[in-house]
C-alpha positions in Angstrom: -19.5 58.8 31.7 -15.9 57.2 30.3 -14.6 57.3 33.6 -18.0 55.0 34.7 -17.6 52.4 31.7 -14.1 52.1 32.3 -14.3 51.5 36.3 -17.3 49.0 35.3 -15.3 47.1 33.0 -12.2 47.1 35.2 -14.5 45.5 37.8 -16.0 42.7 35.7 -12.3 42.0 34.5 -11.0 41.5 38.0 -13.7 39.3 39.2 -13.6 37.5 36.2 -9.4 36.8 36.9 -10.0 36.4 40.6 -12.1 33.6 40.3 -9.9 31.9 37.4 -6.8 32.3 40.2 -8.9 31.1 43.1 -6.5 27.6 44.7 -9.0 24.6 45.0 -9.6 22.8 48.4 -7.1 20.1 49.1 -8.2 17.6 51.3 -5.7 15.5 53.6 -6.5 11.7 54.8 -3.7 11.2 57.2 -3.2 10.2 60.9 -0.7 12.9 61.0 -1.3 16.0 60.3 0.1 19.5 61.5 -0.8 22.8 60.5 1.7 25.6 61.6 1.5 29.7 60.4 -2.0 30.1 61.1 -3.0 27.8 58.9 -0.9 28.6 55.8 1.3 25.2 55.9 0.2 21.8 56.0 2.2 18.8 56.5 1.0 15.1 57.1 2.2 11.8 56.4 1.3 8.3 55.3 -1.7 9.5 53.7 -3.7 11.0 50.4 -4.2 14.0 49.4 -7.6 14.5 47.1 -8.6 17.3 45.2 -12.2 16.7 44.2 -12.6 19.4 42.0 -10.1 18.1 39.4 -10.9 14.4 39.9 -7.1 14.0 41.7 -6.0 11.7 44.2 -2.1 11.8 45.3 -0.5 9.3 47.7 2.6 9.4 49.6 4.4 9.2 52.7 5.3 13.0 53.2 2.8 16.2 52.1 3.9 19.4 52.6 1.1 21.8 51.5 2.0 25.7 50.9 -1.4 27.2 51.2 0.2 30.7 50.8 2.0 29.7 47.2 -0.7 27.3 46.5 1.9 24.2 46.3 1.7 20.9 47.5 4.8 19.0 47.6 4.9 14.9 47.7 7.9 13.0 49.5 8.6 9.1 49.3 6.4 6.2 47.4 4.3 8.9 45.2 1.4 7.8 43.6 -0.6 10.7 41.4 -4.1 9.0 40.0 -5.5 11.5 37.8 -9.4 9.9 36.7 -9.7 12.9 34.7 -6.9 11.8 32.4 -6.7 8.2 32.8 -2.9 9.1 33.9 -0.9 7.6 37.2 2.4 9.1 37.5 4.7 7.3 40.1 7.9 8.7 41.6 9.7 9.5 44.7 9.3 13.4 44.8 6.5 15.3 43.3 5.4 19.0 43.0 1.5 20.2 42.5 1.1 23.9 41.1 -2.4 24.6 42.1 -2.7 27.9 40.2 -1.0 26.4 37.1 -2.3 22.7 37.5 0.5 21.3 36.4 3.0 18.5 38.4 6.2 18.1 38.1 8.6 15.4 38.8 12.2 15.6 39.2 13.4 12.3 40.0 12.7 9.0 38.3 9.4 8.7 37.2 7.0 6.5 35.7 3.8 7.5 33.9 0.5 5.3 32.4 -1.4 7.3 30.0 -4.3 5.4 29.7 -3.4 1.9 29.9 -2.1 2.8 26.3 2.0 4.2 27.1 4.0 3.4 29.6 6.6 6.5 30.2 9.9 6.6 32.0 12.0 9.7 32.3 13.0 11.5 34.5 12.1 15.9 34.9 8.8 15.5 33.9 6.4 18.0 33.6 2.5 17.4 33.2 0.4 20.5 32.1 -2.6 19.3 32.8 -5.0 22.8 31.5 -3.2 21.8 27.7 -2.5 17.6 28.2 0.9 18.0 28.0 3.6 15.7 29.5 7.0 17.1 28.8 11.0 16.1 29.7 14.4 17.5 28.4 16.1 14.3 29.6 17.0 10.7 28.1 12.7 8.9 28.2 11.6 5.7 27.2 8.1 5.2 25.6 6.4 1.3 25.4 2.7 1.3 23.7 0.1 -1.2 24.1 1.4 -3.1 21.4 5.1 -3.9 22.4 6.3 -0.7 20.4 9.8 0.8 22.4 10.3 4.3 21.6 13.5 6.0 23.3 14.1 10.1 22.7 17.6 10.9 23.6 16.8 14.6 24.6 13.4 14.0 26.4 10.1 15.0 24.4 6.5 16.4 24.5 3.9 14.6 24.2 0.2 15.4 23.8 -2.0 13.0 25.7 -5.2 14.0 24.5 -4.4 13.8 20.7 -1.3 10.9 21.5 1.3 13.2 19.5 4.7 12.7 20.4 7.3 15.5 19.5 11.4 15.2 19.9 14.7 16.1 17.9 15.6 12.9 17.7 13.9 9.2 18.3 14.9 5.5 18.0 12.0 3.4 16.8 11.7 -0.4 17.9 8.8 -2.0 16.3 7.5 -5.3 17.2 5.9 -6.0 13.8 
């Protein structure tokens, strides 16, 4: 009878986690496009990838698409539009954790959070389950109303509740 409940519940548990880890459908719009390991890498160019499930739409010259590792990679004029969020992140290289749905960004990048902040910084990370945009290196900050805001040692910054954490912050106010 234990033995039953216990192989019941382990069952409803791993349905329940399977479907939470399940990668969502990617969809390519490119005139190039190769697939190569029976299917399990992707690679296209000139083109935009869309994930409709999450409301994504990411532009760029080169896509390499991991199917295996659930990881799309972005080459060259990068464009991320994120209608969900209200956020476009531009940069030259950019990676997109399925699983984790988060992006990350490792060159010099530039991110619009709603019309409201403009961010530049480089080693971003965007977590997009918790709203987080994060960077451990030197990142300017402008608001909608001409305020500059530069954190020396990068800083985390809650888009949904527009919270901005650091060690250490110089403050340029326009009023």
């Amino acid at each position: 009878m234990k033995t039953n409940i216990i192989i019941k519940a382990l069952l409803i548990y791993l349905i329940i986690v399977s479907s939470n880890i399940k990668a969502e459908t990617i969809l390519f719009d490119s005139k190039n496009i190769k697939i190569e390991q029976n299917g399990n890498m992707i690679f296209a160019s000139k083109g935009v990838a869309k994930i409709p499930s999450k409301n994504l739409q990411i532009e760029g010259d080169k896509f390499i698409y991991d199917k295996l590792n659930s990881e799309l990679t972005i080459f060259d004029n990068v464009k991320y539009l994120d209608k969900e969020n209200d956020i476009t992140i531009k940069s030259q290289k950019l990676l997109y954790k399925e699983l984790k749905n988060e992006l990350f960004s490792q060159n010099e990048t530039k991110v619009n959070i709603g019309n409201k902040y403009q961010v530049n910084s480089s080693n971003v990370l965007f977590e997009r389950n918790i709203n987080l945009i994060s960077s451990n290196k030197f990142t300017k900050v402008n608001d909608q109303t001409d305020n500059k805001f530069e954190f020396k040692d990068g800083l985390i910054f809650n888009t949904f509740s527009e919270i901005i954490s650091s060690k250490q912050v110089k403050i340029i106010d326009q009023n």
